[in-house]
C-alpha positions as a printed NumPy array, in Angstrom:
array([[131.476, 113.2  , 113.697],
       [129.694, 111.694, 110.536],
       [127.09 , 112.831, 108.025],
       [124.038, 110.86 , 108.205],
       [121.03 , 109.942, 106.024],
       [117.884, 110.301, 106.776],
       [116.441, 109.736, 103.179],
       [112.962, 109.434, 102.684],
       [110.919, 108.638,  99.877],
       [108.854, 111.346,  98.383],
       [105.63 , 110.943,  96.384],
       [103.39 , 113.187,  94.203],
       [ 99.691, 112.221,  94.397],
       [ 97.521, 113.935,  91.593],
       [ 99.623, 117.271,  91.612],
       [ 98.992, 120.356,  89.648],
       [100.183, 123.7  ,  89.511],
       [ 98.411, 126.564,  87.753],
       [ 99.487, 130.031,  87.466],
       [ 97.208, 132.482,  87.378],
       [ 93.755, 131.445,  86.058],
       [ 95.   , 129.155,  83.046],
       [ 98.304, 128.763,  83.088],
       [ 99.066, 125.035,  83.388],
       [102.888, 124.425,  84.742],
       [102.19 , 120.779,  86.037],
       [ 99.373, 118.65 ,  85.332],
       [ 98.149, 116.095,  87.37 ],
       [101.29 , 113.847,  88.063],
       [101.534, 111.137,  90.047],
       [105.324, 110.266,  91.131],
       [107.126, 108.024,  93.485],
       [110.68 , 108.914,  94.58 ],
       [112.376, 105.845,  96.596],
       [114.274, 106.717,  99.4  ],
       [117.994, 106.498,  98.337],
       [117.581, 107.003,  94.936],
       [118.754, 110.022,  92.487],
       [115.794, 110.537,  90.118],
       [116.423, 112.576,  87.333],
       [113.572, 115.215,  85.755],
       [114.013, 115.526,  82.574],
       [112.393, 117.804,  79.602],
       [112.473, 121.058,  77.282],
       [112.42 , 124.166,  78.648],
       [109.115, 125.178,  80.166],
       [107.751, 121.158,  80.645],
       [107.617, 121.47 ,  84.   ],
       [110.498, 120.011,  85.702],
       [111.454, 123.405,  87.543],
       [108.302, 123.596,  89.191],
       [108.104, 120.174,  90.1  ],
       [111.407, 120.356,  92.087],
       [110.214, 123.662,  93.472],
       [106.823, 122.311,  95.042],
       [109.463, 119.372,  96.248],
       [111.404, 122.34 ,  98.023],
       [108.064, 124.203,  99.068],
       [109.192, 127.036,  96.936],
       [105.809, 126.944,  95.139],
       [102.605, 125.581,  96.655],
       [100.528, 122.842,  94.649],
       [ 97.225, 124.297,  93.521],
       [ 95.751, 120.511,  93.937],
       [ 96.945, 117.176,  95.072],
       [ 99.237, 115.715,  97.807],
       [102.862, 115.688,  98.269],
       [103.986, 113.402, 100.647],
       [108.234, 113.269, 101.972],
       [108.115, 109.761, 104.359],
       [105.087, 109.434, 105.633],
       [104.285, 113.526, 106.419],
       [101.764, 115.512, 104.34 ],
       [103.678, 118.414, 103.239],
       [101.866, 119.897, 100.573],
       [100.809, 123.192, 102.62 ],
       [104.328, 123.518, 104.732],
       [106.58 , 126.092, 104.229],
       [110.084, 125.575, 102.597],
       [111.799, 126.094, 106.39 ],
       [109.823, 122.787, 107.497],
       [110.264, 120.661, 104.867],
       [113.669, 118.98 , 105.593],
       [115.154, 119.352, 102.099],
       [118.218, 121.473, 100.905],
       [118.78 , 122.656,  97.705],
       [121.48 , 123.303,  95.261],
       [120.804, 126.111,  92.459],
       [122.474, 126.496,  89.559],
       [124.098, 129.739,  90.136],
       [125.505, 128.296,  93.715],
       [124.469, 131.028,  95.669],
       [127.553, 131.628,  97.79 ],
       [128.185, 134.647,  99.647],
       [131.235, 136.594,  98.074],
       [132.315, 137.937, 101.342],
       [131.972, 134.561, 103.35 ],
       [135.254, 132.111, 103.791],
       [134.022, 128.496, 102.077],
       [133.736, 127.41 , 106.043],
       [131.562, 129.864, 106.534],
       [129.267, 129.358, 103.597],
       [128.953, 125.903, 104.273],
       [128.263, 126.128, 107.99 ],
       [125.676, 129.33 , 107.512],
       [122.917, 127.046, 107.635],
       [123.916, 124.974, 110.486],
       [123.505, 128.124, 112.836],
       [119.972, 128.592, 112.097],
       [119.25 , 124.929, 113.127],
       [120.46 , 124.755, 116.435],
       [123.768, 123.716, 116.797],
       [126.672, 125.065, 118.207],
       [129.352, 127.314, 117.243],
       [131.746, 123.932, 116.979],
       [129.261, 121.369, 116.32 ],
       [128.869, 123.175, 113.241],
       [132.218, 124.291, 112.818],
       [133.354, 120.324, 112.599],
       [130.196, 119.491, 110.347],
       [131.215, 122.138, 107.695],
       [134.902, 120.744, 107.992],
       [133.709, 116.9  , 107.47 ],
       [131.1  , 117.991, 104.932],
       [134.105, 120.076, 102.985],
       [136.126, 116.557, 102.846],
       [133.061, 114.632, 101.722],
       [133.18 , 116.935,  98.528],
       [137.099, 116.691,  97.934],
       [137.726, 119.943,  99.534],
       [139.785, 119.697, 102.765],
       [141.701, 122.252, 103.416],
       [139.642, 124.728, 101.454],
       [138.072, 126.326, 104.591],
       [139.889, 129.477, 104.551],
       [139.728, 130.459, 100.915],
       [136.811, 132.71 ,  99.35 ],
       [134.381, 131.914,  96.441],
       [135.819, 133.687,  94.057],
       [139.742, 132.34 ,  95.196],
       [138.162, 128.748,  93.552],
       [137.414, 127.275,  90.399],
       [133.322, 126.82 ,  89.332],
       [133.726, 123.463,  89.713],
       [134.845, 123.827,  93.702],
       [132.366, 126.62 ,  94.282],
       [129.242, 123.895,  92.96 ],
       [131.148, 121.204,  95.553],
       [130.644, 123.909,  98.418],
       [127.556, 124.584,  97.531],
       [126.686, 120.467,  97.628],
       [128.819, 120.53 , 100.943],
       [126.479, 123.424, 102.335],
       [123.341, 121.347, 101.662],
       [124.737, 117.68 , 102.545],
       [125.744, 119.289, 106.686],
       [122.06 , 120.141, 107.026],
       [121.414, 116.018, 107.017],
       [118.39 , 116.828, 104.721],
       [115.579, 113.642, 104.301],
       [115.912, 115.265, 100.29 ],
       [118.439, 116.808,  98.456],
       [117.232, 118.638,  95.36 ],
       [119.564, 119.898,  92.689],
       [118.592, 122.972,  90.302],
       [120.507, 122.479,  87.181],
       [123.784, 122.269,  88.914],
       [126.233, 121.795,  86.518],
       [124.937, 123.916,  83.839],
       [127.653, 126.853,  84.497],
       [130.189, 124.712,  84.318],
       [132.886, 123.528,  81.331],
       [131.773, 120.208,  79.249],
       [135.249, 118.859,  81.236],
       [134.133, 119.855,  84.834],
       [130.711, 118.569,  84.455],
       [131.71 , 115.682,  83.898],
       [134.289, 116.032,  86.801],
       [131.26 , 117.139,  89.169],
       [128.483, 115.31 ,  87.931],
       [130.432, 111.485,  88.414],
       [131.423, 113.812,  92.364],
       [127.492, 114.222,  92.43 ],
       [126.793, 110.123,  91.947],
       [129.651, 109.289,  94.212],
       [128.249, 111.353,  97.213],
       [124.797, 110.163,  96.539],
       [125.632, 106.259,  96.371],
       [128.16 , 106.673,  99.675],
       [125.841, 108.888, 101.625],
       [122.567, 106.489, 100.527],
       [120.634, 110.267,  99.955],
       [117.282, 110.668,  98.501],
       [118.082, 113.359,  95.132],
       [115.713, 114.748,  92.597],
       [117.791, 116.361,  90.231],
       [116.627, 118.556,  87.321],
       [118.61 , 119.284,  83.627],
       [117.733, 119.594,  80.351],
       [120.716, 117.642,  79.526],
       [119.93 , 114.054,  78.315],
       [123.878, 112.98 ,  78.544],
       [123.827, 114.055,  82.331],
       [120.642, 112.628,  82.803],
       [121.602, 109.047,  81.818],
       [125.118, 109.5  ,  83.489],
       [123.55 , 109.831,  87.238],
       [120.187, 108.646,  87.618],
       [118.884, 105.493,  89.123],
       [115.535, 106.93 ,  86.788],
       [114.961, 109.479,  84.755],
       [111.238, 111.247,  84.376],
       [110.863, 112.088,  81.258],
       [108.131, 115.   ,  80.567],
       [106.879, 117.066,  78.119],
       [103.927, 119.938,  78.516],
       [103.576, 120.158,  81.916],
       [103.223, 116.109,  82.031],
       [105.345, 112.659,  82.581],
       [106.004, 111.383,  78.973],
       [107.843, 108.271,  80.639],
       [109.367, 106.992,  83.571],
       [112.346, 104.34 ,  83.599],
       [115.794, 103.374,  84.325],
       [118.607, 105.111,  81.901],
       [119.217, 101.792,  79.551],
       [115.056, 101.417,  79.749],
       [114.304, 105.039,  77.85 ],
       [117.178, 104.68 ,  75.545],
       [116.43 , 101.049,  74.534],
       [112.736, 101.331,  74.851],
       [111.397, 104.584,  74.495],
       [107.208, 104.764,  74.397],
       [106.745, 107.453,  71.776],
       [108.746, 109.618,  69.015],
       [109.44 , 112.273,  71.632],
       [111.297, 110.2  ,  74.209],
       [113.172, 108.314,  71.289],
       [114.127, 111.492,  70.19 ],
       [114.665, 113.289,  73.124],
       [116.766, 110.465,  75.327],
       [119.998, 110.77 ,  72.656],
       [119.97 , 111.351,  69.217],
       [117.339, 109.161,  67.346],
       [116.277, 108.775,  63.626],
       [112.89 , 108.086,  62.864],
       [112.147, 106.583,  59.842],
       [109.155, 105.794,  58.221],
       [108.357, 101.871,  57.412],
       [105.477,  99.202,  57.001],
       [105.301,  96.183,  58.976],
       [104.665,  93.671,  56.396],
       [104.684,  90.499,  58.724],
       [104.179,  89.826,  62.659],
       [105.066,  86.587,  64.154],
       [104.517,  86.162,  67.844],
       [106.965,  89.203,  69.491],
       [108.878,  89.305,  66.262],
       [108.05 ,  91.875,  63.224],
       [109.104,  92.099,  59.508],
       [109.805,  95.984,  58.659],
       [110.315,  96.892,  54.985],
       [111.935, 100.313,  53.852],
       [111.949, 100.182,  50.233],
       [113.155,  96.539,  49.432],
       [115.362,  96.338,  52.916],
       [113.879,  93.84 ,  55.34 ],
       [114.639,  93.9  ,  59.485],
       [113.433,  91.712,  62.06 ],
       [112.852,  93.465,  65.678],
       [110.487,  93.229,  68.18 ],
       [106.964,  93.871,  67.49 ],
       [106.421,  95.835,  70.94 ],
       [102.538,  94.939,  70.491],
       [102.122,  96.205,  67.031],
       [100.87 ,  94.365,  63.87 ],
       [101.277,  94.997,  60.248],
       [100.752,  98.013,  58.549],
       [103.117, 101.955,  58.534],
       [105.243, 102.031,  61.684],
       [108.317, 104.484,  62.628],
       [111.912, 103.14 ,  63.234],
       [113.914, 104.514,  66.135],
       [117.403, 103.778,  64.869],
       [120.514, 104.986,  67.261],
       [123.332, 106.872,  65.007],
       [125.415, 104.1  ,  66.36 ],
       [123.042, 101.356,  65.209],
       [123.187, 102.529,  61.709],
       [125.552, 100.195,  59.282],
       [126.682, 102.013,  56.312],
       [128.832, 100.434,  53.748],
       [127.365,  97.184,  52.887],
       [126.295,  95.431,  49.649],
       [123.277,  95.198,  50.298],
       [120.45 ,  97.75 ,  52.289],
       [118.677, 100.855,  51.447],
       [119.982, 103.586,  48.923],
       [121.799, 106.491,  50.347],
       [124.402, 109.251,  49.994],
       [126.833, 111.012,  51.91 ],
       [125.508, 114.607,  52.124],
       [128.317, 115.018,  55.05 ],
       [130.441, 114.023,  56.402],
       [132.879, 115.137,  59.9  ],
       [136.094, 113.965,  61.107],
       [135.801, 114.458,  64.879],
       [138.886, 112.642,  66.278],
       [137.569, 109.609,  67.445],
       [134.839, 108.912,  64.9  ],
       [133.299, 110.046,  61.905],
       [129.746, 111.98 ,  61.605],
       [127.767, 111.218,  58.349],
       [124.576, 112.866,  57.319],
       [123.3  , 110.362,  55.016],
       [119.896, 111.125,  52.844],
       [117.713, 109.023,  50.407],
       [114.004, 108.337,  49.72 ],
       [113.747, 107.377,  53.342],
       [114.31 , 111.268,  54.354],
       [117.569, 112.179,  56.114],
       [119.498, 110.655,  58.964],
       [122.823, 111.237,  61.191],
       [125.11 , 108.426,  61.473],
       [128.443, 107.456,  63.156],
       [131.166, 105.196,  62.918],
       [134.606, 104.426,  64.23 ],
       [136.282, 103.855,  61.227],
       [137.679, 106.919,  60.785],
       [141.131, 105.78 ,  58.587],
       [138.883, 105.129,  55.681],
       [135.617, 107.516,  55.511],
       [133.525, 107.679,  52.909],
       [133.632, 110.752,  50.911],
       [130.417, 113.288,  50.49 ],
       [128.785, 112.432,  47.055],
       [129.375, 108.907,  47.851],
       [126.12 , 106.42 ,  46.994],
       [126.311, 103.433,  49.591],
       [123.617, 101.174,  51.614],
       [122.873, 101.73 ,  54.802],
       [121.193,  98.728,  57.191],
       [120.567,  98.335,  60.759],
       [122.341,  96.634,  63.865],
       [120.891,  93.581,  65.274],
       [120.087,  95.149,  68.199],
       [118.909,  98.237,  69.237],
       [116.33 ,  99.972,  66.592],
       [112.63 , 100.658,  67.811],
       [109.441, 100.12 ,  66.75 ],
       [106.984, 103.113,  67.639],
       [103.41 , 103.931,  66.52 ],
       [102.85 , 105.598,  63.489],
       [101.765, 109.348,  64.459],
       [100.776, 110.47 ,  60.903]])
């Protein structure tokens, strides 16, 4: 007996949900899921990504527009006929219940039979790295097994979506690593359809084949991991995709796709990204930032943090203040220390000037 996919691709078509008269959670988004893919919504607290999965699930209703799962309407059905499962973040398992049990509860409210479902639980608990597990209770495992039962108890239902809640968001920075690379591996064997919500831009990039991006109840940007980290559209994303200094500068000179930023007497060539000459921001990575050079713009160390494998430096200047990092961490520069700071060949942004 096998697990099979029946992934479909889901789709939002001008989608809004409003509580109450004027409350607006999601605002007219249009989305396409592809069928097979895990596609990350990301954002702050209270941008809408919640209630986005939750209209998925049929948890909430969509005060206007269509959401489509395949080619079926299911914007007015129920939860109970969508075809999706659902993994929350606080699992959800019953105490009482043996892990065989828990993941087989929902297979006896779909029709199958007592061993049917009995041998789906079992294959579904060795899909998650967890044979041999059937007998114990919840709280006889670790957090990270009781999120893989709760992944096992929605991957036996075959769903045509599986939608995760903030899974990993109980768990140790060691395990979610652990479960969130279990997570990808399930998804990519299994060829499942996932919309998966966090906050957390690091898991985000890890597991997604995209990543939404939104902010205030609306899609700030849609794209593959390395596309929002190398090439975010605004401030926000820059910022909000990994850690990202923004620093003011002019564009002094534009030639074809290739500008000439200034900051102070510090020249960098980049790409122009459709903008011409005049004040600009610069999106720089703490990684892209070269510090120690003879030549660049003025700074000082106002920290700096020995954290095993790198150093941390909080470097300021006329330019404001910006977090840098380096590997060199045999010979750091001490705080107080006045060096120049340039940019990698590769890898800062240009953005619009937003005042």
């Amino acid at each position: 007996m096998t697990i099979a996919s029946k992934a479909a691709p889901v789709r939002f078509e001008n989608v809004s949900k409003v509580f109450g008269k004027d409350v607006i959670a999601v605002d007219n988004i249009n989305l396409n899921v592809d069928a097979g893919k895990l596609v990350t919504l990301l954002g702050p607290s209270g941008c809408g990504k919640t209630t986005t999965l939750r209209m998925i699930a049929g948890l909430e209703m969509a005060s206007s527009g269509r959401i489509l799962i395949g080619d079926r309407d299911v914007t007015k059905l129920p939860a109970t006929d969508r075809d999706v499962s659902m993994v929350f973040q606080s699992y959800a398992l019953f105490p009482h219940m043996s892990v065989l049990e828990n993941v087989r509860y929902g297979l006896t409210f779909s029709g199958f039979g007592k061993e049917e479902a009995r041998a789906r639980a079992l294959k579904g608990l060795e899909l998650v790295g967890l044979k041999g597990f059937d007998g114990r209770l919840p709280s006889e495992l670790s957090g990270g097994q009781q999120q893989r039962v709760a992944v096992a108890r929605a991957l036996v239902l075959e769903p045509q979506v599986l939608l995760f809640d903030e899974p990993l968001s109980n768990l140790d920075a060691k395990l979610r690593r652990q479960v969130r690379e279990d997570i990808r591996a399930i998804q990519q064997d299994l060829g499942l359809t996932v919309v998966y919500v966090t906050h957390d831009q690091e898991e985000a990039l890890a597991v997604s084949d995209e990543i939404v991006v939104m902010r205030n109840a609306a899609i700030a940007q849609i794209g593959t991991p390395r596309q929002l980290y190398d090439a975010p559209n605004d401030r926000f994303v820059a910022d909000f995709i990994g850690e990202a200094n923004l620093i003011g500068c002019q564009i002094v000179a534009v030639d074809g796709d290739v500008a000439t930023i200034e900051i102070e007497n510090y020249r960098h060539d980049l790409p122009a990204r459709g903008l011409g000459p005049g004040s600009a921001t610069l999106a720089v990575r703490p990684s892209r930032i070269v510090i120690g050079g003879e030549t660049g713009v003025k700074a000082s160390v106002a920290k700096a943090t020995y954290v095993g494998v790198r150093m941390e430096y909080t470097l300021t200047g006329d330019f404001g203040q910006v977090f840098a990092v380096q590997d060199n961490v045999d010979t750091p520069f001490e705080v107080g220390s006045e060096l120049r700071m340039t940019f990698a060949g590769k890898g800062p942004v240009l953005l619009p000037d937003e005042g």
